[in-house]
LUMMAR-831602 format. One record per residue (C-alpha): residue in three letters; y, z, x. Coordinates in pm, whole numbers, always signed. Layout:
% residues N
+-----+--------+--------+--------+
| res |  north |     up |   east |
+-----+--------+--------+--------+
| ala |      Y |      Z |      X |
...
+-----+--------+--------+--------+
//
This chain:
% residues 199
+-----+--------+--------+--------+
| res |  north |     up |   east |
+-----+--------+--------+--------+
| unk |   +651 |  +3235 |  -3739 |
| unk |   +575 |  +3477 |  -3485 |
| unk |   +802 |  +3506 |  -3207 |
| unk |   +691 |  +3674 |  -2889 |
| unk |   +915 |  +3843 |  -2656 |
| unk |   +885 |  +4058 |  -2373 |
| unk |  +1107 |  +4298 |  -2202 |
| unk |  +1191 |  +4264 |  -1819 |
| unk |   +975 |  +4566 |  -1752 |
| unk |   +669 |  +4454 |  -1969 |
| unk |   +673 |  +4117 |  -1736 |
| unk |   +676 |  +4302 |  -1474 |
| unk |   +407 |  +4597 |  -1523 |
| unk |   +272 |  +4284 |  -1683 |
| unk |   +247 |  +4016 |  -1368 |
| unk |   +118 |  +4379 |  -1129 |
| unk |   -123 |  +4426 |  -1395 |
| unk |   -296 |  +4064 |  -1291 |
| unk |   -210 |  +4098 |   -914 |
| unk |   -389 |  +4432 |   -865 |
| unk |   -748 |  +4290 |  -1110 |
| unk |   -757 |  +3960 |   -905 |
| unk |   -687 |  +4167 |   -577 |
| unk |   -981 |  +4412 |   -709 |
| unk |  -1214 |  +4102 |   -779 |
| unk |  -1162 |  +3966 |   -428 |
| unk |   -936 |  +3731 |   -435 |
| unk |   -862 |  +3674 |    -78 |
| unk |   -581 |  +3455 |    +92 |
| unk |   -714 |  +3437 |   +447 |
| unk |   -917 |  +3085 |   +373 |
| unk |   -560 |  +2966 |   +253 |
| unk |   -415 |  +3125 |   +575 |
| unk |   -670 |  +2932 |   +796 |
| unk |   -641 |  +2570 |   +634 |
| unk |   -289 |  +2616 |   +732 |
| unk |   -358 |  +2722 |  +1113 |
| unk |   -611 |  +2514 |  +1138 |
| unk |   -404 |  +2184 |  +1031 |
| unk |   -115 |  +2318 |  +1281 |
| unk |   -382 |  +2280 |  +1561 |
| unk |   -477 |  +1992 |  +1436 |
| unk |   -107 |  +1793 |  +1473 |
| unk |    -29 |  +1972 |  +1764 |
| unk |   +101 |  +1771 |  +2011 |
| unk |    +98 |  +1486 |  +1784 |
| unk |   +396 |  +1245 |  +1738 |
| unk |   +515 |  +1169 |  +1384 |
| unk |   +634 |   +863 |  +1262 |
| unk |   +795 |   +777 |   +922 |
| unk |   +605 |   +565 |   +738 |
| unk |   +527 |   +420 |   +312 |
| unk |   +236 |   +463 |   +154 |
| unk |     +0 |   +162 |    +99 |
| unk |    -53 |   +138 |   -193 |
| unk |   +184 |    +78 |   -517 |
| unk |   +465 |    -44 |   -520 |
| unk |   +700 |   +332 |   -581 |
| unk |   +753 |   +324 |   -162 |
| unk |   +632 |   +674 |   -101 |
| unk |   +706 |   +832 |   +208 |
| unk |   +457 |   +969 |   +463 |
| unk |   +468 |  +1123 |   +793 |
| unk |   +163 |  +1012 |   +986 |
| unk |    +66 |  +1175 |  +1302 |
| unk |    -42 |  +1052 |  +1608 |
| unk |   -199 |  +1171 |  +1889 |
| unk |   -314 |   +940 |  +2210 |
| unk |   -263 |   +641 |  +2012 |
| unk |   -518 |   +770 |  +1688 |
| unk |   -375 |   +870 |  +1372 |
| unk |   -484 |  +1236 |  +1321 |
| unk |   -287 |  +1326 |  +1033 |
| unk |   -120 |  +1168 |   +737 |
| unk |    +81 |  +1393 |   +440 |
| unk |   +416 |  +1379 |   +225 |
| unk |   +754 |  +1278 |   +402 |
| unk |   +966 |  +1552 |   +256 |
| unk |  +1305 |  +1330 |   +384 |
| unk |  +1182 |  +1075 |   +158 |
| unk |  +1455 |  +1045 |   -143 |
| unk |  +1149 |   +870 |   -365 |
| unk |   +845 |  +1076 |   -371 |
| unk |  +1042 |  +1367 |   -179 |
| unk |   +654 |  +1506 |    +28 |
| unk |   +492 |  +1495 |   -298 |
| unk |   +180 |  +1207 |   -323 |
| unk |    -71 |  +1088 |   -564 |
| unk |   -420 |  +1163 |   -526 |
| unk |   -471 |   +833 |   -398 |
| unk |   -173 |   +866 |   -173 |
| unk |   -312 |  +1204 |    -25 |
| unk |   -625 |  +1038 |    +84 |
| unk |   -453 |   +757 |   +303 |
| unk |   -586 |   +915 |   +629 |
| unk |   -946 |   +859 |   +435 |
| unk |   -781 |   +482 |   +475 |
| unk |   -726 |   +455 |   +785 |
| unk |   -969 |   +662 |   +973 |
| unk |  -1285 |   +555 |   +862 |
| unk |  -1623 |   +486 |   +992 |
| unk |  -1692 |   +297 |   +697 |
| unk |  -1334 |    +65 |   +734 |
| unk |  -1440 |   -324 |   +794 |
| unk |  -1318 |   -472 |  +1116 |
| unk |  -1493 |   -784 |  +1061 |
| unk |  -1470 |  -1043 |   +795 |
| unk |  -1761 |  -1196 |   +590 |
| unk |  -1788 |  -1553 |   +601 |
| unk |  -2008 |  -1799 |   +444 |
| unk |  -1942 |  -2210 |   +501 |
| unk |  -1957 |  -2453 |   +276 |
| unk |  -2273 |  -2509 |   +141 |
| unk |  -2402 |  -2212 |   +354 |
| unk |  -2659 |  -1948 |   +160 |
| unk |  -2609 |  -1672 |   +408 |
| unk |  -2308 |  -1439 |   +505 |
| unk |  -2213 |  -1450 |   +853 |
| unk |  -1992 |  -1172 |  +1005 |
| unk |  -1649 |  -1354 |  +1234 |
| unk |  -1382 |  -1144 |  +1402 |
| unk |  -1044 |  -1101 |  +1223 |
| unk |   -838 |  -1329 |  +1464 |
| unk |  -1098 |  -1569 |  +1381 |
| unk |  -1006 |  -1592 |  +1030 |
| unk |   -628 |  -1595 |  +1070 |
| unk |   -663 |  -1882 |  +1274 |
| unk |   -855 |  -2037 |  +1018 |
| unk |   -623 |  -1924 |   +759 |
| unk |   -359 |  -2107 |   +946 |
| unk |   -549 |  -2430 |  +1021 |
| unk |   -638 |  -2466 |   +658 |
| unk |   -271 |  -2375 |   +520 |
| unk |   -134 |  -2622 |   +734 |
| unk |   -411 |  -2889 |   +653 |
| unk |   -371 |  -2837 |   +271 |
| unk |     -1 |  -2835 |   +300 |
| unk |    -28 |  -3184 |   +526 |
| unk |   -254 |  -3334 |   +273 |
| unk |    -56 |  -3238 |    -10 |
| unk |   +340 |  -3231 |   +101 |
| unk |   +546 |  -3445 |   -154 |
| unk |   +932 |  -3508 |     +6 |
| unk |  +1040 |  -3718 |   -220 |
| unk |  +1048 |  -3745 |   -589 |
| unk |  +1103 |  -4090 |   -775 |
| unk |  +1136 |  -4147 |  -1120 |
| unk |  +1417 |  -4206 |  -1411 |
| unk |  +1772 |  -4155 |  -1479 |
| unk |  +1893 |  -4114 |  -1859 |
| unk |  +1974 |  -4509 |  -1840 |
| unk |  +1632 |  -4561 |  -1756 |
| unk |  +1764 |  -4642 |  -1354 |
| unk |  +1494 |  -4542 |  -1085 |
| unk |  +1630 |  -4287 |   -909 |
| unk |  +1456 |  -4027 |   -585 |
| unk |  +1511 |  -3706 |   -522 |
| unk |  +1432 |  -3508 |   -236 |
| unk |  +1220 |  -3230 |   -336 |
| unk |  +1016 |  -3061 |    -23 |
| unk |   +710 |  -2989 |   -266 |
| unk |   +378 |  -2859 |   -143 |
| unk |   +154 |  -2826 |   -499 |
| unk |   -177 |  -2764 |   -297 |
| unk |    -63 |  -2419 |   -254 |
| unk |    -41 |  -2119 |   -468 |
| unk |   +140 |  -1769 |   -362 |
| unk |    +53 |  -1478 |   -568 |
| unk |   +230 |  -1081 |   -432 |
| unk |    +44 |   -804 |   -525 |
| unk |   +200 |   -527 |   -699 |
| unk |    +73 |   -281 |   -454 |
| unk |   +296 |   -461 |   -166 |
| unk |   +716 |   -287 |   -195 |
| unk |  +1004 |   -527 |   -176 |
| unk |  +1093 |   -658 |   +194 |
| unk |   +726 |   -730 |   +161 |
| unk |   +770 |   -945 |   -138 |
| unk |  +1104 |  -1108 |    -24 |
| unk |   +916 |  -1165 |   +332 |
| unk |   +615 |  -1343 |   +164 |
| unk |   +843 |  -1570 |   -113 |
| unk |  +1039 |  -1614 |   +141 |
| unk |   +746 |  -1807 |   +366 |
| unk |   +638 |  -1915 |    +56 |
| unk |   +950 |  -2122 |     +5 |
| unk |   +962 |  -2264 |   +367 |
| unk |   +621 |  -2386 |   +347 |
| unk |   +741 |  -2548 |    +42 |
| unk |   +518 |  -2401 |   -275 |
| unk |   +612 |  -2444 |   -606 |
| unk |   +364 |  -2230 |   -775 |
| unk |   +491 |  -1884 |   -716 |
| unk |   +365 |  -1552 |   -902 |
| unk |   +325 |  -1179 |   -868 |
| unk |    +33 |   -966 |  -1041 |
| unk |   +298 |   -718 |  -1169 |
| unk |   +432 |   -978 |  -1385 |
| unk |    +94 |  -1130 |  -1516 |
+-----+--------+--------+--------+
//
């Protein structure tokens, strides 16, 4: 098999070689140059705050800036021991996330029975998410259990069970998240408990 090797000096007359024909074609940095000037006046003035990307679960870090209380900037946290400033295409387009004309600040809502969509305000439907979780849980709240000992005794148990309920975690939310929403999960009593990474 053929083995190719070059000498120091062939890499180098080698790697001018390709610097001088792309220089002679027109390669040109100063559209590079200007990105980068151009996204310093852009955070300028701007204060950063740490922050995790939104959406898998790998916690990567961000730096988002803001600037009279809009975010103007989000990129790579390079004091971030996970993704160390590096993120995924998806990642990289978080700003397209958050700052968008095209973002819905209103939630569709159609009632029972209803044919038509009607458009409600977001602290609208949290309180109606409340109301309802509290209603189901009400309705369906079992505190104690009774049934059978091996001798065939009745016996009750206190159990705290709300089975009208089901939690399911996404895998896009990290951790704390996770341990914060199993952990409300448990108070409120549920039973049925899941996360989509598992499924």
């Amino acid at each position: 098999m053929f083995e190719a090797t070059a000498s120091r000096r062939q890499f180098f007359r080698g790697t001018g070689m390709t610097v001088g024909t792309l220089a002679g074609l027109g390669l040109d940095l100063k559209p590079a140059r200007a990105a980068a000037e151009n996204l310093k006046t852009k955070i300028h003035g701007a204060k950063e705050y740490a922050s995790v990307c939104p959406y898998c679960a790998v916690g990567c870090g961000q730096i988002v800036s803001v600037r009279d209380g809009k975010i103007v900037n989000i990129e790579g946290n390079p004091d971030s021991p996970i993704s160390r400033g590096t993120l995924c295409p998806k990642g990289s387009a978080s700003y397209q996330l958050a700052v968008n004309p095209n973002r819905l600040t209103k939630v569709k809502y159609r009632a029972p029975f209803a044919t038509e969509w009607e458009e409600k305000p977001l602290d609208w439907a949290m309180e109606r998410i409340a109301q309802l979780t509290k209603k189901t849980r009400d309705e369906t709240f079992v505190e104690k259990w009774e049934g059978q000992d091996r001798e065939g005794k009745p016996v009750q148990k206190t159990v705290n069970h709300c089975a009208g309920i089901a939690s399911l975690g996404g895998a896009t939310m990290d951790n704390e998240w996770n341990y914060v929403q199993l952990k409300l999960a448990r108070a409120l009593g549920l039973i049925y408990l899941e996360n989509q990474a598992r499924i």
